[in-house]
C-alpha positions as CSV (number, residue, x, y, z in Angstrom):
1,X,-59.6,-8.8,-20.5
2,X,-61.4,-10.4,-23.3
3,X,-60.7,-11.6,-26.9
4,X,-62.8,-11.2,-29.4
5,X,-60.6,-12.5,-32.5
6,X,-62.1,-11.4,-36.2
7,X,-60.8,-11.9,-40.0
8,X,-62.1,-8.0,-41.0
9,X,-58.7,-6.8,-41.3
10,X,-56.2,-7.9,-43.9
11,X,-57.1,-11.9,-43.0
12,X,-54.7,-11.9,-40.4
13,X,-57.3,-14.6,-38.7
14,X,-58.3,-17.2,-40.6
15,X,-57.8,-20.1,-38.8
16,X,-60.4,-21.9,-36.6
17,X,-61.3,-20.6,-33.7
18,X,-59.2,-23.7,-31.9
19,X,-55.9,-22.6,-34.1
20,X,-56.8,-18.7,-32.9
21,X,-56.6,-19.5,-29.6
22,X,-53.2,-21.8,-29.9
23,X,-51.3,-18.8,-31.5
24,X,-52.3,-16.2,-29.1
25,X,-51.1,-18.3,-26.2
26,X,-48.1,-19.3,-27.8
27,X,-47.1,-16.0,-29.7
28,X,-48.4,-13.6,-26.5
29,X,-48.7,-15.9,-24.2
30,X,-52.7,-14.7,-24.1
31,X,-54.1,-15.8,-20.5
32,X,-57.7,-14.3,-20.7
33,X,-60.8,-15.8,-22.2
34,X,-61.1,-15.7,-26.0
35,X,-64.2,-16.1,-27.6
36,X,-65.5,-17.5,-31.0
37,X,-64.2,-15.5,-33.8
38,X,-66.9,-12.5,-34.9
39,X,-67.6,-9.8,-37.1
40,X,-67.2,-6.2,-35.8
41,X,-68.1,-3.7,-38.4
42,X,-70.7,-4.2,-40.8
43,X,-74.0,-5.1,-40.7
44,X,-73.1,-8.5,-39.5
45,X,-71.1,-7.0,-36.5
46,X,-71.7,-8.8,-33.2
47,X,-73.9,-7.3,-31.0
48,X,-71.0,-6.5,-28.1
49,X,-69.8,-4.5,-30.8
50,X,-72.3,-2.9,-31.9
51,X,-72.9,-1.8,-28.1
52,X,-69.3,-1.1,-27.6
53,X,-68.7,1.2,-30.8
54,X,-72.1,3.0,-30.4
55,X,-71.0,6.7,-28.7
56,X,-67.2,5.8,-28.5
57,X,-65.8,7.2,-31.6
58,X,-61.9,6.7,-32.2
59,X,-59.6,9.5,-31.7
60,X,-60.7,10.8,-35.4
61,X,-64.3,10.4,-34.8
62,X,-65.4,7.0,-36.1
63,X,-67.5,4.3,-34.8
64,X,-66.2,1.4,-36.6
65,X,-63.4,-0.1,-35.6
66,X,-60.1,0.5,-38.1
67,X,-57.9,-2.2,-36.9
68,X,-57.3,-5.4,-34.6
69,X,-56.5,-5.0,-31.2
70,X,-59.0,-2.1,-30.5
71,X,-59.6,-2.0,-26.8
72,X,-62.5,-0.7,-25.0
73,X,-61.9,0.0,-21.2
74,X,-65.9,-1.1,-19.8
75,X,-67.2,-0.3,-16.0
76,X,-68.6,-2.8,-13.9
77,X,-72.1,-1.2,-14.6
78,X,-71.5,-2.0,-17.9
79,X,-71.1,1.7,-19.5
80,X,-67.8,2.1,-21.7
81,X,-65.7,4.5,-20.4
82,X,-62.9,4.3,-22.7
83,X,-61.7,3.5,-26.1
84,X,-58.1,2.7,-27.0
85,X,-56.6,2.3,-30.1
86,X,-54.6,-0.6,-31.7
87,X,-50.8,0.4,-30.2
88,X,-52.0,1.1,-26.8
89,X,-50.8,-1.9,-24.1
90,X,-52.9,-3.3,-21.7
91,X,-50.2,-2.1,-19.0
92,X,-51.3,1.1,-20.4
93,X,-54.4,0.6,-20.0
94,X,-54.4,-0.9,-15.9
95,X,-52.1,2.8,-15.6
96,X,-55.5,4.9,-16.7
97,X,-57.7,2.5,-14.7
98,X,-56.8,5.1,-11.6
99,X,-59.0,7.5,-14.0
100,X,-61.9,5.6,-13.5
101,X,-62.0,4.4,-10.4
């Protein structure tokens, strides 16, 4: 798992990158890497986004992501094999991992 935090939806992170990282360990006691904040829609949207959005539509069809917490399930060859929305738990998520194996 990786964190990708980003101020696109309703400012929820504005803090530095340092203060980002404080919170998430604190709040959800957050163990995985966390990277600088970014941009993912727009036409400033980090690359890894652009990547992961492209051909992975959300359950109603769009690319760009709609809210925080978006998670995209990736294969160790690097294709995306799933997309989950914002509610969806990482628990969740290592229960479909059987899918992909």
């Amino acid at each position: 798992m990786l964190g990708f935090p980003c101020n696109q939806f309703g400012a929820q992170e504005p803090g530095t990158n340092e203060e980002i990282l404080a919170f998430a360990q604190q709040e959800y006691g957050a163990s995985f890497p966390m990277f600088a904040k970014i941009e993912v829609n727009g036409d400033a949207a980090a690359g890894v986004y652009a990547f992961l959005k492209a051909g992975n539509p959300d359950e109603e069809g769009n690319e760009d992501i709609a809210w925080n917490f978006t998670k995209f399930l990736v294969g160790r060859d690097g294709r995306v094999l799933a997309r989950y929305g914002p509610a969806t738990t990482p628990e969740e998520i290592g229960q479909a991992l059987g899918d992909h194996l």
